[in-house]
Each structure stands twice: as C-alpha cells, then as structure tokens.
C-alpha positions as CSV (number, residue, x, y, z in Angstrom):
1,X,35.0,6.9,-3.3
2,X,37.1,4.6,-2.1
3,X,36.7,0.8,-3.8
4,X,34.9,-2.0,-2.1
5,X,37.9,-4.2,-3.0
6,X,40.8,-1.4,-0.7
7,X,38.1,-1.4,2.0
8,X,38.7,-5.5,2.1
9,X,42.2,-5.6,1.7
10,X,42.3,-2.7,4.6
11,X,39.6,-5.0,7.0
12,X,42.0,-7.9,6.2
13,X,45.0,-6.5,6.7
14,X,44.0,-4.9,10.4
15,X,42.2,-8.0,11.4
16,X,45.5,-9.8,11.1
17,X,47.3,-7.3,13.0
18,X,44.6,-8.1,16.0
19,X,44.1,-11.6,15.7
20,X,44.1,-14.1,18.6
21,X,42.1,-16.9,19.5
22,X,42.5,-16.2,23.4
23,X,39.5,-15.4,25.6
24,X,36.7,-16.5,23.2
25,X,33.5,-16.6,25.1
26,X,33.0,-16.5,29.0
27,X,30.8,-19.2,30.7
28,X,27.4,-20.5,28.8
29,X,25.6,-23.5,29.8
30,X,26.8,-25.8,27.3
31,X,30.2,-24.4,27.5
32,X,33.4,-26.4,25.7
33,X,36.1,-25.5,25.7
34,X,37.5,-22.4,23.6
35,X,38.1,-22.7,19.8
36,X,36.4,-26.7,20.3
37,X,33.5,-27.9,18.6
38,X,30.2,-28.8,20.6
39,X,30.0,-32.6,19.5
40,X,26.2,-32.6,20.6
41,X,24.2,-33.4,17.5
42,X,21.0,-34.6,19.8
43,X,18.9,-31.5,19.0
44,X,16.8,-31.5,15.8
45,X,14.1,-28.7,17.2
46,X,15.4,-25.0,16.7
47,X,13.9,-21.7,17.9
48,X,15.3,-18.4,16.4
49,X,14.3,-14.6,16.3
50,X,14.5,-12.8,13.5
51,X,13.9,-9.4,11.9
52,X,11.3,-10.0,9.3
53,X,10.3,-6.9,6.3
54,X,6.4,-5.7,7.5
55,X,5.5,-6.7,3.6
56,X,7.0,-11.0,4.2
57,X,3.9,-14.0,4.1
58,X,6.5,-15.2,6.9
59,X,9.3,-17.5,7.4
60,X,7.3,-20.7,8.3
61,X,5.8,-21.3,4.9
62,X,8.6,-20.5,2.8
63,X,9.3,-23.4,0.3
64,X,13.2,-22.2,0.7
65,X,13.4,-22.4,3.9
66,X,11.3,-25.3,4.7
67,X,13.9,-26.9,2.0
68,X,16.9,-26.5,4.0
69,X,16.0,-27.4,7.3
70,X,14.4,-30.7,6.0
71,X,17.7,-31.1,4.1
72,X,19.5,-30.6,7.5
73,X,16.9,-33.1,9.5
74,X,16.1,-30.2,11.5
75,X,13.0,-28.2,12.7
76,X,12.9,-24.7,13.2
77,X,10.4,-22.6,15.0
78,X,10.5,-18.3,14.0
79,X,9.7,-16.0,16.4
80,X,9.8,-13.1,13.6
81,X,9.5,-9.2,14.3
82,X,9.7,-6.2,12.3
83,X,9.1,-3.4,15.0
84,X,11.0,-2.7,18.0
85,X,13.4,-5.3,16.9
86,X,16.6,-3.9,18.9
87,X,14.9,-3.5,22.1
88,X,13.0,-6.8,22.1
89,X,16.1,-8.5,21.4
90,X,17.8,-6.9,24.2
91,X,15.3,-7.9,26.3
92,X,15.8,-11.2,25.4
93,X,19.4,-11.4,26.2
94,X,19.0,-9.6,29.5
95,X,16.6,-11.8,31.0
96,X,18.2,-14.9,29.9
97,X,15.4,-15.9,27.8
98,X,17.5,-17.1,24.5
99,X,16.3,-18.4,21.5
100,X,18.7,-21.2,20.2
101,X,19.9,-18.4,17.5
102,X,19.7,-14.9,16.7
103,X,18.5,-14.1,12.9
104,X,18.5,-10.9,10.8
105,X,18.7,-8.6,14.0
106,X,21.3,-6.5,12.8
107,X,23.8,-7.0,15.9
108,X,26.8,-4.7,15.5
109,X,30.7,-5.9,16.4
110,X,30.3,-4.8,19.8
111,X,27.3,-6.0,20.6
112,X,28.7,-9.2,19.0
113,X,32.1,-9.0,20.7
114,X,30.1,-7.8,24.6
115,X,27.8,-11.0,24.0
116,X,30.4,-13.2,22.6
117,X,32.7,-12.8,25.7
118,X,30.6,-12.7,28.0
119,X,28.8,-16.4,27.2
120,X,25.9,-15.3,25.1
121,X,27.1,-16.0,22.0
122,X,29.4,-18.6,21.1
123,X,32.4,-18.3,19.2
124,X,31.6,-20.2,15.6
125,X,35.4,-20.2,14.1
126,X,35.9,-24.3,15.1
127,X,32.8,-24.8,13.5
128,X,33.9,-23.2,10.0
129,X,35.3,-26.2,8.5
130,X,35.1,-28.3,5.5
131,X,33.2,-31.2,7.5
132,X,30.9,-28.7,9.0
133,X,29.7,-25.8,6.7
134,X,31.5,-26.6,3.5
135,X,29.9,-23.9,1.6
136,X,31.3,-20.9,3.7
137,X,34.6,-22.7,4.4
138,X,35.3,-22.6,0.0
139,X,34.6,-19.0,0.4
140,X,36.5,-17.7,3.1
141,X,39.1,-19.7,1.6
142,X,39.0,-18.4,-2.0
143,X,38.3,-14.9,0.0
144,X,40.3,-14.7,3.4
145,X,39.0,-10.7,3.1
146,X,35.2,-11.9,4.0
147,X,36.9,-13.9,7.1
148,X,38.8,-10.6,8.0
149,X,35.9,-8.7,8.1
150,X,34.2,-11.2,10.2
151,X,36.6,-11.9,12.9
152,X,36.6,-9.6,16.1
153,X,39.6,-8.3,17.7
154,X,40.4,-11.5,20.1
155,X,39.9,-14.0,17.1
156,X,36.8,-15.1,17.5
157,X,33.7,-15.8,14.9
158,X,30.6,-15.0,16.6
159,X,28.3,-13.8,13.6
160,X,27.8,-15.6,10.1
161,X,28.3,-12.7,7.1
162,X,26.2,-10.9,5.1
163,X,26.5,-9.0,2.5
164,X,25.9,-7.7,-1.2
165,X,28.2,-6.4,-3.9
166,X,26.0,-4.5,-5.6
167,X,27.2,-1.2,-7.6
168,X,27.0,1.2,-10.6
169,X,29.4,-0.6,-12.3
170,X,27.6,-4.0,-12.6
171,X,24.6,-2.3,-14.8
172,X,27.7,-1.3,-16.8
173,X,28.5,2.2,-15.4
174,X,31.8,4.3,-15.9
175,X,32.1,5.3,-11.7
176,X,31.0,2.4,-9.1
177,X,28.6,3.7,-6.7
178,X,26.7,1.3,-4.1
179,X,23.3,1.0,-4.2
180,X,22.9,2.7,-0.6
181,X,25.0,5.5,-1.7
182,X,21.9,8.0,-1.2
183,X,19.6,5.8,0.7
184,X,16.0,8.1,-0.1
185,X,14.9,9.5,-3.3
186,X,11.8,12.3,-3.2
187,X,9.3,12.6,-5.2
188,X,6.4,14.7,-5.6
189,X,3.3,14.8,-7.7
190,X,3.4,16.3,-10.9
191,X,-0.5,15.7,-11.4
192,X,-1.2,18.3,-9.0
193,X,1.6,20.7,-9.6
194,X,-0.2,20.8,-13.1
195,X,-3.6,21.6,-11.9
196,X,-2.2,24.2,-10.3
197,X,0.0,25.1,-12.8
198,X,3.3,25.2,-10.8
199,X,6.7,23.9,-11.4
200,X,8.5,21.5,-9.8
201,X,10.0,23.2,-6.8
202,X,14.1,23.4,-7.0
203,X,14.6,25.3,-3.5
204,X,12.9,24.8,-0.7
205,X,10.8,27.8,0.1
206,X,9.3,26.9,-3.5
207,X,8.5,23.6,-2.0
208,X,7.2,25.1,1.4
209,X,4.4,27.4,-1.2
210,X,3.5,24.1,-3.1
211,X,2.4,22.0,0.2
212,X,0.7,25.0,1.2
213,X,-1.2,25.2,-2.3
214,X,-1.9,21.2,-1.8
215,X,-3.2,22.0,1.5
216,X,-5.3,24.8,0.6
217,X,-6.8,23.2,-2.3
218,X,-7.1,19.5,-0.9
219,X,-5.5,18.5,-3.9
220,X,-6.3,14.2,-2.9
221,X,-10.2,15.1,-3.0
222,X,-10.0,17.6,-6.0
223,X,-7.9,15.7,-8.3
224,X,-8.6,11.6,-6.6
225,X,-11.8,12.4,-5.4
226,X,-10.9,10.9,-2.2
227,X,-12.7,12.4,1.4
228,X,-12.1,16.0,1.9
229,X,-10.1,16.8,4.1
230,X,-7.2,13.4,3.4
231,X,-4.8,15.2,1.8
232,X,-1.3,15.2,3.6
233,X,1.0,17.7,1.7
234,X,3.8,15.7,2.7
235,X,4.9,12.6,4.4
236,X,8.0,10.5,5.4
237,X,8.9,8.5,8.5
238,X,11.1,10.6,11.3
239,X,15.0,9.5,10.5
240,X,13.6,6.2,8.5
241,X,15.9,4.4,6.0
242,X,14.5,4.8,2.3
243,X,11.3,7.0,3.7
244,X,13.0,9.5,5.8
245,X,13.0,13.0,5.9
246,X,17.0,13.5,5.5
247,X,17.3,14.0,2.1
248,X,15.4,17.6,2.5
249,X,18.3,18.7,5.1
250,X,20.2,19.2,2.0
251,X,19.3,22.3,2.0
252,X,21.1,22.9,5.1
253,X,24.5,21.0,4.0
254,X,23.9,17.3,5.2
255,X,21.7,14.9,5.2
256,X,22.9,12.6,7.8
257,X,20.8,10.5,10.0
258,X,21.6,12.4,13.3
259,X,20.0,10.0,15.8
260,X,21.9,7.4,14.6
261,X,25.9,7.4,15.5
262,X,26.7,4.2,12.7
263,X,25.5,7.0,10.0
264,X,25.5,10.3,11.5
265,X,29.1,10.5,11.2
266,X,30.3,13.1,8.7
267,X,33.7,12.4,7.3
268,X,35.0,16.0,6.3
269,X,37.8,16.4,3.4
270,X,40.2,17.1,5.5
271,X,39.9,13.6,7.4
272,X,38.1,14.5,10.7
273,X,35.1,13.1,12.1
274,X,32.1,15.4,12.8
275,X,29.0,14.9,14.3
276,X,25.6,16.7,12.7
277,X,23.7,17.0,15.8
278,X,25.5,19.6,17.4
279,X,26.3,22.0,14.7
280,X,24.6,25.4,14.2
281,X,23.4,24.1,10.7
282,X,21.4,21.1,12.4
283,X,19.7,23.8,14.2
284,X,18.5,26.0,11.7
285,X,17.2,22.8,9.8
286,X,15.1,21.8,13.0
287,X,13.5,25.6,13.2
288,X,13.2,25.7,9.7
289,X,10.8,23.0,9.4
290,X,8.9,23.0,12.7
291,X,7.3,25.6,10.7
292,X,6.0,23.4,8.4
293,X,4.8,21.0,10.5
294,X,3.1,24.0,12.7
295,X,1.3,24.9,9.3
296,X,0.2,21.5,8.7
297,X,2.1,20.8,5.7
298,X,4.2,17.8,7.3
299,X,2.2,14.4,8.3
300,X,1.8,14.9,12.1
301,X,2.1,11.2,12.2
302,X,5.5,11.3,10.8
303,X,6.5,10.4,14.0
304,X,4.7,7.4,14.9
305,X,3.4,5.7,11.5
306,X,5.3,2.4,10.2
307,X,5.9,1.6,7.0
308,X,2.6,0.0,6.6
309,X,0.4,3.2,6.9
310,X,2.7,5.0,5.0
311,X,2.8,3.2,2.1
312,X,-1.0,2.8,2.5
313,X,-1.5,6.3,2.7
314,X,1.2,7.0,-0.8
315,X,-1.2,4.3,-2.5
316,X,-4.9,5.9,-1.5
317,X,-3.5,9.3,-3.7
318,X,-3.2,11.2,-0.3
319,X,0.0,12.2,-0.3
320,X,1.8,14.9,-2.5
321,X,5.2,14.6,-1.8
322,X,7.2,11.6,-0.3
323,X,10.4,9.6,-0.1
324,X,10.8,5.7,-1.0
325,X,13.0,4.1,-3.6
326,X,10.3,3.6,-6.0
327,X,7.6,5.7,-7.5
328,X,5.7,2.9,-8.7
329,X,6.1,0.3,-5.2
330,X,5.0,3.5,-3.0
331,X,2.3,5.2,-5.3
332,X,0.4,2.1,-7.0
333,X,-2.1,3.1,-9.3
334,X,-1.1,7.0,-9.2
335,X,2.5,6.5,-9.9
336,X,2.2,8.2,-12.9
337,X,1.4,11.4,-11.8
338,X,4.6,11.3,-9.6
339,X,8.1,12.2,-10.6
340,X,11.5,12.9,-8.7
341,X,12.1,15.9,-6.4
342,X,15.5,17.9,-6.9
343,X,17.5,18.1,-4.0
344,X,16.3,21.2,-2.7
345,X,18.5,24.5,-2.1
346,X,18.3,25.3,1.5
347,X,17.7,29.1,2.3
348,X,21.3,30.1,1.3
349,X,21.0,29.0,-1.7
350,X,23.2,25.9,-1.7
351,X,22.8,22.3,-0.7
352,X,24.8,19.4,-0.1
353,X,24.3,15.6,-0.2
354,X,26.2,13.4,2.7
355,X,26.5,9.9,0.2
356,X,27.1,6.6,2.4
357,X,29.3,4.3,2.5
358,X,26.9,1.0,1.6
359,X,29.8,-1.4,3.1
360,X,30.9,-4.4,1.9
361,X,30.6,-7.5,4.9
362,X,29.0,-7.5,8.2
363,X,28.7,-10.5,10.4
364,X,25.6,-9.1,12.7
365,X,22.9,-11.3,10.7
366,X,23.0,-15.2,12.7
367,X,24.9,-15.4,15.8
368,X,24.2,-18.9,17.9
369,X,23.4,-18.2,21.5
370,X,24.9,-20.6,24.4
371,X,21.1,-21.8,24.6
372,X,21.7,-23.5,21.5
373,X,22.5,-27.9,22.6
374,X,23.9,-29.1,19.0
375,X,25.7,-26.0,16.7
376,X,26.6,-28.6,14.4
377,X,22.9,-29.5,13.2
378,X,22.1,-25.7,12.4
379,X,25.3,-24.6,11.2
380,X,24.3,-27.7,8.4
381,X,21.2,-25.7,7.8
382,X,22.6,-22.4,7.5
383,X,25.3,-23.4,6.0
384,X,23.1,-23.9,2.5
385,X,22.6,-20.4,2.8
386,X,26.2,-20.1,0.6
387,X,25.0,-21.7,-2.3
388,X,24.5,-19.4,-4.7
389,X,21.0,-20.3,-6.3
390,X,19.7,-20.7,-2.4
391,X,20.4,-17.2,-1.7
392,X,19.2,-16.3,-4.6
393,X,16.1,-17.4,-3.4
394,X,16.6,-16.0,-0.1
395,X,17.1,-12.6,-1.5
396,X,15.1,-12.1,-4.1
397,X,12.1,-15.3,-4.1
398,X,12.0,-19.3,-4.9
399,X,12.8,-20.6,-8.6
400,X,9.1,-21.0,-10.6
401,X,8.0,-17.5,-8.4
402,X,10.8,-14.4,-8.7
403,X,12.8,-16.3,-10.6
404,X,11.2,-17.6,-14.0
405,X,13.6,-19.4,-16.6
406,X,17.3,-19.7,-17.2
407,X,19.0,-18.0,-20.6
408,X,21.3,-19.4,-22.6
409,X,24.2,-18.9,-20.4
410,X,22.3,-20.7,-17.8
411,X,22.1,-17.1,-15.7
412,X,18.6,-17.3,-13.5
413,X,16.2,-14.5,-15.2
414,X,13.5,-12.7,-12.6
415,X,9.7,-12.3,-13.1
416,X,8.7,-8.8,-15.0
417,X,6.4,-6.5,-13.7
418,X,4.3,-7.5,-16.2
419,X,4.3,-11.1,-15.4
420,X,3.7,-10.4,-11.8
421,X,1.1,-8.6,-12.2
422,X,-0.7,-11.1,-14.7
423,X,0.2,-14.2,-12.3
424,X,-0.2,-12.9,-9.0
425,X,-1.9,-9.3,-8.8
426,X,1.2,-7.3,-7.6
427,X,4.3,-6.0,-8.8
428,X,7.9,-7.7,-8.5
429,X,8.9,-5.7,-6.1
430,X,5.8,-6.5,-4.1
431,X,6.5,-10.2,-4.8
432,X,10.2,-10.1,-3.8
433,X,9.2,-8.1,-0.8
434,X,6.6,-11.1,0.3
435,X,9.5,-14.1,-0.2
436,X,12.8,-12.0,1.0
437,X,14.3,-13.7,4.5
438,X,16.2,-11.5,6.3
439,X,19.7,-13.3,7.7
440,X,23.8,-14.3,6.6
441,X,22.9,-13.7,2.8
442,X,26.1,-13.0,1.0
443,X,26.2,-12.2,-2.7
444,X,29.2,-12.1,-3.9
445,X,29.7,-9.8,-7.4
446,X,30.2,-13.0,-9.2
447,X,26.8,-14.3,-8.9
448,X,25.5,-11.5,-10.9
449,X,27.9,-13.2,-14.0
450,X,27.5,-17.0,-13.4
451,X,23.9,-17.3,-11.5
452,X,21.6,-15.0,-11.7
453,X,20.6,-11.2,-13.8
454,X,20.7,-8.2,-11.5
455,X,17.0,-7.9,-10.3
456,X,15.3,-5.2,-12.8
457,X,14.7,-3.3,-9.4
458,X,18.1,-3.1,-8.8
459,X,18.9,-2.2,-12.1
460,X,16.2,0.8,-12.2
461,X,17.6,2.2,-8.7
462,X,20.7,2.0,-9.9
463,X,20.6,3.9,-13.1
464,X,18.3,6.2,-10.7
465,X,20.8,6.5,-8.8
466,X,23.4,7.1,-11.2
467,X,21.4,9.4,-14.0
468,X,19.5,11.6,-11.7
469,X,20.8,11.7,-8.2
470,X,24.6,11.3,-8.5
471,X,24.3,14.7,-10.7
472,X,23.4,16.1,-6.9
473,X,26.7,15.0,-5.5
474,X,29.5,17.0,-5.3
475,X,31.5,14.8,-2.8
476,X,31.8,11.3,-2.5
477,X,33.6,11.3,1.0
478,X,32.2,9.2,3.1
479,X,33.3,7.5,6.2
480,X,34.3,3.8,5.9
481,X,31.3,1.4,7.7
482,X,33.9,-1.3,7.6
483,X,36.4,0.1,10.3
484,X,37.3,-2.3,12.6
485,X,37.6,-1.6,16.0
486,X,39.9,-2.2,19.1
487,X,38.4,-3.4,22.4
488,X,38.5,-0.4,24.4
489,X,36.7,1.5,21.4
490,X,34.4,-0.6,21.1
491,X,34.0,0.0,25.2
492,X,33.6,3.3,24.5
493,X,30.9,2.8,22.1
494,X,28.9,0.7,24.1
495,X,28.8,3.1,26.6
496,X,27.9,6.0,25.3
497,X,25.9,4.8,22.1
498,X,22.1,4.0,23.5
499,X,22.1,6.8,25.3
500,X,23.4,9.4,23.3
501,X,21.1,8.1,19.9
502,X,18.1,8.4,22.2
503,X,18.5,11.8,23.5
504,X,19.7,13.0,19.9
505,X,16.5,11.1,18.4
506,X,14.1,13.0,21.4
507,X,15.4,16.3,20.7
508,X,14.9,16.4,17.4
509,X,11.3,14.7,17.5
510,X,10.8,17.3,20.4
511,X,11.8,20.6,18.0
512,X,10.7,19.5,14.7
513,X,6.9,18.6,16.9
514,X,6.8,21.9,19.4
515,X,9.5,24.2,18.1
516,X,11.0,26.4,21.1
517,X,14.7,26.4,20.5
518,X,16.6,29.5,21.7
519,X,20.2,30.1,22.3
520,X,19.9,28.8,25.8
521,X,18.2,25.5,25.4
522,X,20.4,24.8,22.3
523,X,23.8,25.3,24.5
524,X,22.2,23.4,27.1
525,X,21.7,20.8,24.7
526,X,25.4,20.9,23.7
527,X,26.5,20.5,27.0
528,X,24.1,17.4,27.3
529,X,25.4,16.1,24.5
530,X,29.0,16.3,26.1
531,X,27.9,14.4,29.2
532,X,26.5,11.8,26.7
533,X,29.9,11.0,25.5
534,X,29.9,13.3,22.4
535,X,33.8,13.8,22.9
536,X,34.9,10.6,24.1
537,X,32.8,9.3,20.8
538,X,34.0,11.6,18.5
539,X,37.3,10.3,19.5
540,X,36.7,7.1,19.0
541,X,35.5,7.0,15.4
542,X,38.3,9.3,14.9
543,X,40.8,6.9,15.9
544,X,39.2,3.9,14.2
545,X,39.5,6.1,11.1
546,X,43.3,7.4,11.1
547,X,44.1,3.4,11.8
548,X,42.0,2.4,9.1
549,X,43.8,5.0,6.6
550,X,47.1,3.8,7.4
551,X,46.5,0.3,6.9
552,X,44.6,0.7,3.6
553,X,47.6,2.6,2.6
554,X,49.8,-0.3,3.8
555,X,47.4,-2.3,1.8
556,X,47.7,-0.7,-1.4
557,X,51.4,-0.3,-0.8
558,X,51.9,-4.0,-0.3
559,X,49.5,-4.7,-3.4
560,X,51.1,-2.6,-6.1
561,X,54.6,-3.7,-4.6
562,X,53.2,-7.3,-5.5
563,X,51.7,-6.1,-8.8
C-alpha cells in the first residue's frame, strides 16, 4: 500500500504543475477583489451549519468551543445536522439562503471548486497569513504538501484541511495500515451460537443456517428474556460506513460501497479502474441475499433505521449478528457474548476484501460562504483549531473530561473505560462521541509523540485491525482518495455523480427489498447505467489515476535523486 508520505509528495507535486491564482471566485455580495483580503472586521455574530455525530450534547455548550470564539471576540450561532446533511446543505446553497460558513459537511473538491468559482465560496489563500491565522500559516509552511493538497486547480483555497495520520505503525506495527483500511468489522454472538451448540460460521451458507436457527428459536427472548418475537437475526444499515452490510459481499469478491462513486471504485492489479455495480458478481450478491431478507433473517428496517435505533436495538440483546467498530460501544451490557465474524466465503468458496485508501488531507470541512461580512474575525477563531492541545479537544473531548493528566513526558493521557464509567456512567467511547466537533481538525503524526497518547480506542481498532482482519487481506491495492483532479474532470464528475449514486443506491435497495432480477432487467440496468455516465466516469477516475502514477513516480524519482 502505497505510503501516506508518496501520496503527499505526488498531491504536491501535481498541484504545482496546476497552480494559478487566476479566476478565483465569480461575483458574491461582498466581493473584493481576487487573491485580496476582506478588510471588514465589523461582524462579531456568526451563523454556520455543520454535520454533527447523532451521539454529540451539541456544539453550543461545548467548553472548547465556547473557548475560542470568546478568545476571537466573536459569537457563533450552530445550526447542526446529522441526517440528510448533503441535501439540506444543497438546499441551502441553491436558494441563496447561506450561513456565514459551512462546517463539517464533507464538501468534495468539486463541489468546492463549482461553489468557489461561481461566488459561493470565497477563495481563503490571502487570508492564510502569519497576521491572520498564524497557526495554519507555520504548518503549511513547515508542510507545503498539506497546502498542495488543499489548493484546487486554478490556485485558489476555498476549504480549511482536515485530516488524521493515524496508522498501524504508530501502535508500533511492522506494515502501516490506516485506520479506515476495512471500514466495518462483524460480529456475531457467541452466547447463542453456544446454546445452540453451533460454531462460528466461516462461509456464508453456514451463516444463512445460524440466522435461521436465531429466528426459529428467538434466541433475544430465550437467552435475554426480552419480548418474544424481538429477535432480529441480523442487522446493519444499507451501504453505511462502520454498520454497513459490505463486508459480507466478500463472499462475492468486493466489498465496495457501490452507491457511492468516491469508494465504489475498484483499482484492479493491473492499474484500471472498475466499477462494482455493473459487474455479473454484484448481481449474484444482490439475489443471494434478497433471500435472506425474503426469510426474515435481515432487519427489514435496514433500510431506513439511523444509527440511533440501531445501536439501540445491538444494546436491548436483540440482535445476533452485526457490524460496528466495537463490540463493546454497539452491544453494552451483552458485549461479552459477542465476538468477531470471519469474512465469509461466498458460494465459490473464496472471498475477497476491497481495503480503502483512508487518505491523508481533505479541505471539504470549513469553507466561508460570500454571506460571510468580516473573514478575518472567524478565520481568528478557526484558526485555534491548529493548536495541537485544541484539537485535541476537538477530536477526542476537553482537558479534566477525555483527557485526564499529563505523564512525565508531558504527553496528554485519556480517560479509561473504567474511569468513565465510574465518573460519568458511560464508556470512553461514549464520552468522546458526546464532545467530538466535527470540522478542519488536522492531526498531524507528530502529535501522537509530543501532545497527546493515541486514544485507547484507536489503539484497540488498530491492533483489531491489524491482528484479526488484515489476516483477511490478500491485496492491499487500493485507489488513491487523494487524486487531484483537472477542471474538466471534475466537470465530468459533477455531472454525472448525483445521478448515477442515486440510481445505483435505488436499485440495489430495490433488489436486495423485492428480488426480481432477470437477464433483461439486469442489461437494461447496464444500459441505464451507461446513460448515467458510467463511461464517461470510468474515464475520468482513470485518467486522474494514470496522472497521479506518473507524478508519484516523478516524485519519488526526484526524492531519491535528492537523497
């Protein structure tokens, strides 16, 4: 897997070749001009949307937060969301109705560079300066890699980065693998599988007979004593992140999100860019388990639950086999009686595990919007946001509440579960989860040495990830999240990307819900899938790719040349 540090240097190195500071931003209504600073500092009264986690006590009572912007001499007002974020957010911008900033939302560079030209958002490059945001100005210096990555294709700044260097090799690990690397773990529940007295499945037509014998015997009111009837064999959340289904289309050679373009693309060994959703394997996943959900053995609302109910559900002992990160954040009090599910062989008797590429910096996380009458006064505030110990905070939870005491080398050290637990009734996770902001944090690998110890989360999904599922892996190709793209691609992407995710996100929900695929309807879907771009896309990421391969071998080229 290729290096964090050659995906930089490659990100640098093409972001040069593009560079120019012409054309930044189209009219706005407090326009200046190009590459000039706004000298308004009037404002002191902010209103931003933001993506919030479903678990977060919010962003206006949070002692970090509330910190800053009194620091700053500003105000802020949150208009927070965790559902429908993308689509209320679009909204937003098409009516004109803009918040002075954009937070946590997750905008993509072509949404960023579409916005940025066209007024919406304003460029932030004369703003990143040592009077202005001293913080990010050291670090871009002491990393011009991070302002690479960050800078579109006509030279302008319009998102803040984000980002987090975390890997295998910082809990002390031979091979570096990111933390996203295989995003869901499954799990199933050992309790029950004893009762029964059956063995963890290892293929998946074992697993099919165990949700059957969980149905059959309502194993949540025979073993919890919860209400007959409550037990749901298995759950997940359609193509979710950490609670997905994907990891069980193993079995059937991927497990690619294939409603999403950003992760559905498969980078083959041989260099070429494939999508999942139109290939014969895709299909035989989709038949394979509308059976299960036609015999009940799938949560029927596995389309339409959030995270809330699902977790909820994990925690009430209802569930017997599910995917999260953590056994013990998804299963409370029963986590015991759970433990990891293989990856499953599919019906051919082989599987295969498509790892992601977790990505080092993304600038999609606080873009200003032309609504916005003094820059200057918020860039002060978010600015504090590159201190180290104040994303520390942001990330993880305020000094005196995540993080407890210092050690001798002065490094931060986090609450245990145990002290959780005993101080405020939940787990660290739990407690992390309720103080976490979303928005620019970026935690650079350092930190980990001269601030703060790895969060014992961290370190537990990492050695997961590294001890049990890497095992699973038998190739680490994966295509590179940090491409950048030209213009015209990212054109091309805009065009075709809404339209194509949602009718690859319908028909899956559609066959995996009713069934009813034959040969016709799946070549009429193909063809569909044509006239939603699938070529012209395909083309694209292809493209993006081959460029991005011959500058990170210029890059290395030019470094051990220089070595």
């Amino acid at each position: 897997m290729k290096t964090l540090a050659k995906r930089i240097a490659a990100g640098a190195a093409l972001a040069a070749m593009m560079t120019s500071l012409i054309g930044c931003g189209g009219a706005s209504q407090n326009q200046v001009e190009p590459g000039t600073v706004n000298p308004n500092t009037e404002q002191t009264s902010f209103k931003i949307i933001s993506g919030i986690s479903a678990l977060s006590g919010g962003y206006d009572a949070n002692p970090v937060l509330k910190e800053m912007s009194e620091n700053a001499g500003i105000s802020l007002t949150w208009e927070t969301m965790s559902d429908s974020l993308a689509e209320q957010v679009n909204i937003r911008i098409a009516g004109n109705d803009l918040p002075d900033a954009f937070n946590g939302v997750g905008l993509g560079n072509y949404e960023l560079t579409n916005y940025g030209e066209d007024g919406t958002l304003i460029d932030l490059t004369p703003y990143i300066t040592e009077e202005y945001m001293p913080n990010l100005t050291k670090i871009l210096e002491e990393h011009p890699d991070i302002r690479a990555a960050i800078t579109m294709d006509n030279g302008c700044i319009y998102g803040l980065p984000a980002g987090e260097q975390m890997g295998t090799a910082g809990i002390g690990k031979e091979n570096d693998y990111n933390i996203y690397t295989v995003p869901q773990y499954s799990m199933i529940n050992k309790a029950w599988l004893d009762d029964l007295g059956l063995e963890v499945p290892t293929t998946l037509d074992e697993l099919h007979d165990v949700l059957v014998a969980f149905k059959e015997n309502d194993m949540s009111a025979k073993y919890y004593g919860n209400d007959k009837g409550t037990t749901v064999p298995m759950s997940f959340g359609i193509d979710q992140w950490c609670w997905g289904q994907n990891i069980f289309y193993a079995g059937f050679g991927f497990t690619n999100w294939t409603n999403d373009i950003c992760t559905d693309l498969l980078l083959q060994p041989d260099g070429t860019v494939n999508f999942v959703s139109d290939d014969d394997n895709y299909r035989a996943a989709l038949e394979y388990f509308h059976n299960w959900f036609a015999e009940g053995l799938i949560d029927q609302e596995a389309f339409s639950q959030t995270d809330t109910q699902y977790m909820a559900k994990c925690a009430q002992g209802n569930v017997g086999v599910a995917t999260w990160w953590y056994i013990e954040e998804l299963m409370g009090e029963h986590a015991e009686d759970y433990v990891f599910l293989p990856v499953l062989e599919g019906p051919d008797g082989s599987y295969n595990v498509t790892v992601r590429d977790g990505g080092g910096i993304n600038s999609g996380n606080l873009s200003i919007t032309s609504a916005c009458e003094s820059p200057i006064n918020l860039l002060k505030f978010y600015d504090q946001w590159y201190a180290p110990e104040n994303v520390m905070q942001l990330q993880y939870g305020p000094i005196d509440v995540y993080f407890t005491s210092q050690d001798e080398n002065g490094l931060w050290q986090s609450i245990t579960d145990e002290e959780a637990q005993e101080k405020f009734g939940k787990s660290a996770g739990e407690v992390k989860s309720e103080y976490e902001v979303y928005g620019p944090k970026l935690i650079l690998s350092d930190y980990y040495a001269n601030t703060f110890e790895m969060e014992p989360r961290a370190v537990d999904r990492l050695t997961d990830l590294y001890d049990y599922w890497m095992p699973f892996v038998k190739d680490t190709t994966a295509y590179p999240i940090d491409c950048v793209y030209m213009q015209d691609e990212l054109d091309t992407i805009d065009k075709y990307r809404v339209d194509f995710e949602n009718f690859v996100s319908e028909q899956e929900a559609l066959w995996l819900r009713d069934g009813g695929i034959t040969d016709e309807s799946w070549n009429a879907y193909k063809e569909a899938l044509n006239s939603y771009g699938l070529e012209e896309l395909l083309q694209t990421y292809q493209s993006a790719y081959d460029r991005y391969v011959q500058v990170s071998g210029d890059a290395s080229a030019d470094a051990q040349s220089a070595a």
